[in-house]
N, C-alpha and C positions, 0 to 999 in steps of 0.2 A: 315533234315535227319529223316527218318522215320523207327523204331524198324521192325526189322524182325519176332520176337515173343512177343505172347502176353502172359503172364501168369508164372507161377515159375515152369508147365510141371510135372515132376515125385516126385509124395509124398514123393517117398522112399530117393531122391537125398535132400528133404528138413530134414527129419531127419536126413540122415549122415551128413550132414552140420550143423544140432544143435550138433550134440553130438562132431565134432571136435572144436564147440565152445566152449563145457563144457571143455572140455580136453586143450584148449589155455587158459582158463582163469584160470582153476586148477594150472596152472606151476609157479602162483605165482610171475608172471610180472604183474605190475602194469597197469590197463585200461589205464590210459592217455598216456602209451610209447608203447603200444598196438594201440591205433588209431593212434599216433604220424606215426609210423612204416607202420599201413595201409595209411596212407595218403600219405605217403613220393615212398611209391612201385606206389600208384593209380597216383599218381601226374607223374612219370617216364614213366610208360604205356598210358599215358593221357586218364586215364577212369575215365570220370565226373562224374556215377552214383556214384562208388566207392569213389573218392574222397569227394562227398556232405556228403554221410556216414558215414566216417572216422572225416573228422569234426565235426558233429551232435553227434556222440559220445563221439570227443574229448571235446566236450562242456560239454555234461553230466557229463562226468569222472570230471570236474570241469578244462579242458585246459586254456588257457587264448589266447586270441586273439591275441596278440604281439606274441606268440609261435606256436599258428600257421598259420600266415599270415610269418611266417622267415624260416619253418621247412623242405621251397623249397633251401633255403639258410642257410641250417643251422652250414657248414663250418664256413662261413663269421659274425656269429653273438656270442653273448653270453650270449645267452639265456638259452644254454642248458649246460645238467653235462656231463663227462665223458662216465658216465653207458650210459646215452640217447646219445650222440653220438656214442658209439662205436655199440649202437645197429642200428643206423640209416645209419651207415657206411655197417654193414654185411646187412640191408636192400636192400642196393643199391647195395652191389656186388652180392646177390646174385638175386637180380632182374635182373640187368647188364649180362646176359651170353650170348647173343647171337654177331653175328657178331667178334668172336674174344675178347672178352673180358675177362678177369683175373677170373672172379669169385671171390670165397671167398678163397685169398690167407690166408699163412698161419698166417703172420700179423694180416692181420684181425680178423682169428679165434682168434686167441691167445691176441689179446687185448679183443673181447668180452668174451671171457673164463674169464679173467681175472675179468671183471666186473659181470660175472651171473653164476648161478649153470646148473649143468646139465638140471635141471628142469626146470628152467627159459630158458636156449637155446634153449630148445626143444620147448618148446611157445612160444618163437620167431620163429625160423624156420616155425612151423607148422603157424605161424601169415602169415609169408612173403608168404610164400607157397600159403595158403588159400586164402589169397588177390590177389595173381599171376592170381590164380586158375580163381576169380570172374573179375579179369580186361579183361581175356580173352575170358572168356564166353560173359563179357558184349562190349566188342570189336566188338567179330564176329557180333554177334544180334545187334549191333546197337543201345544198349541202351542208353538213356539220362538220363541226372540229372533229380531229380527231377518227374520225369513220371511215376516212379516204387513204391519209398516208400515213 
């Protein structure tokens, strides 16, 4: 498979994209349930560049390999808390909308309510979002893991 474009295109689209970064990471959600969350959308939409990234990070942030090589399966395991599931729950419904799907029932809000402040919802949503955002850019274009960063 060969990329459709080359290059990251409009300066101006690289800044809005730093400054919704400052602004996800401001909301005082913790980095490693930040890549956790991009990884678990990227991994849904099956965008490889985004998922290598979302690991690469979670590395940084100091993740642990056991959590996430499970965080595709993160029902099924017990790796994670509460807080880190109920956010990896509202990741997936709100990645999940299309073809008839539920979305973010009220359940689910109201379990992650539960676990994170106004502040912190909003860094995740704008997390999930943002990641939406880059699975589909890197969809259309055909990017590959690996090729880009």
């Amino acid at each position: 498979m060969e990329a459709r474009m080359k290059g990251a295109g409009n300066p101006d689209l690289v800044t809005a994209i730093q400054h919704l970064h400052k602004a996800i990471h401001a909301g005082g959600v913790d980095p490693r349930l930040l890549a956790l969350v991009h990884v678990r959308a990227s991994q849904i939409n099956e965008c490889s560049p985004c998922v290598l990234a979302g690991v690469a990070a979670a590395k940084k942030a100091g993740e642990t390999e056991e959590r996430l090589h499970s965080v595709v399966a993160w029902r099924e395991t017990p790796f994670f808390t509460d807080e880190e599931r109920a956010a990896l729950e509202l990741t997936e419904a709100a990645t999940r909308v299309q073809d008839g799907a539920p979305g973010v029932t009220d359940d689910i809000w109201d379990n992650a309510a539960d676990h994170f402040t106004e502040q912190q919802l909003s860094a995740l949503i704008l997390e999930i979002a943002v990641t939406n955002f880059f699975n589909r850019i890197n969809r259309t274009t055909r990017e590959q893991a690996g090729k880009t960063w």
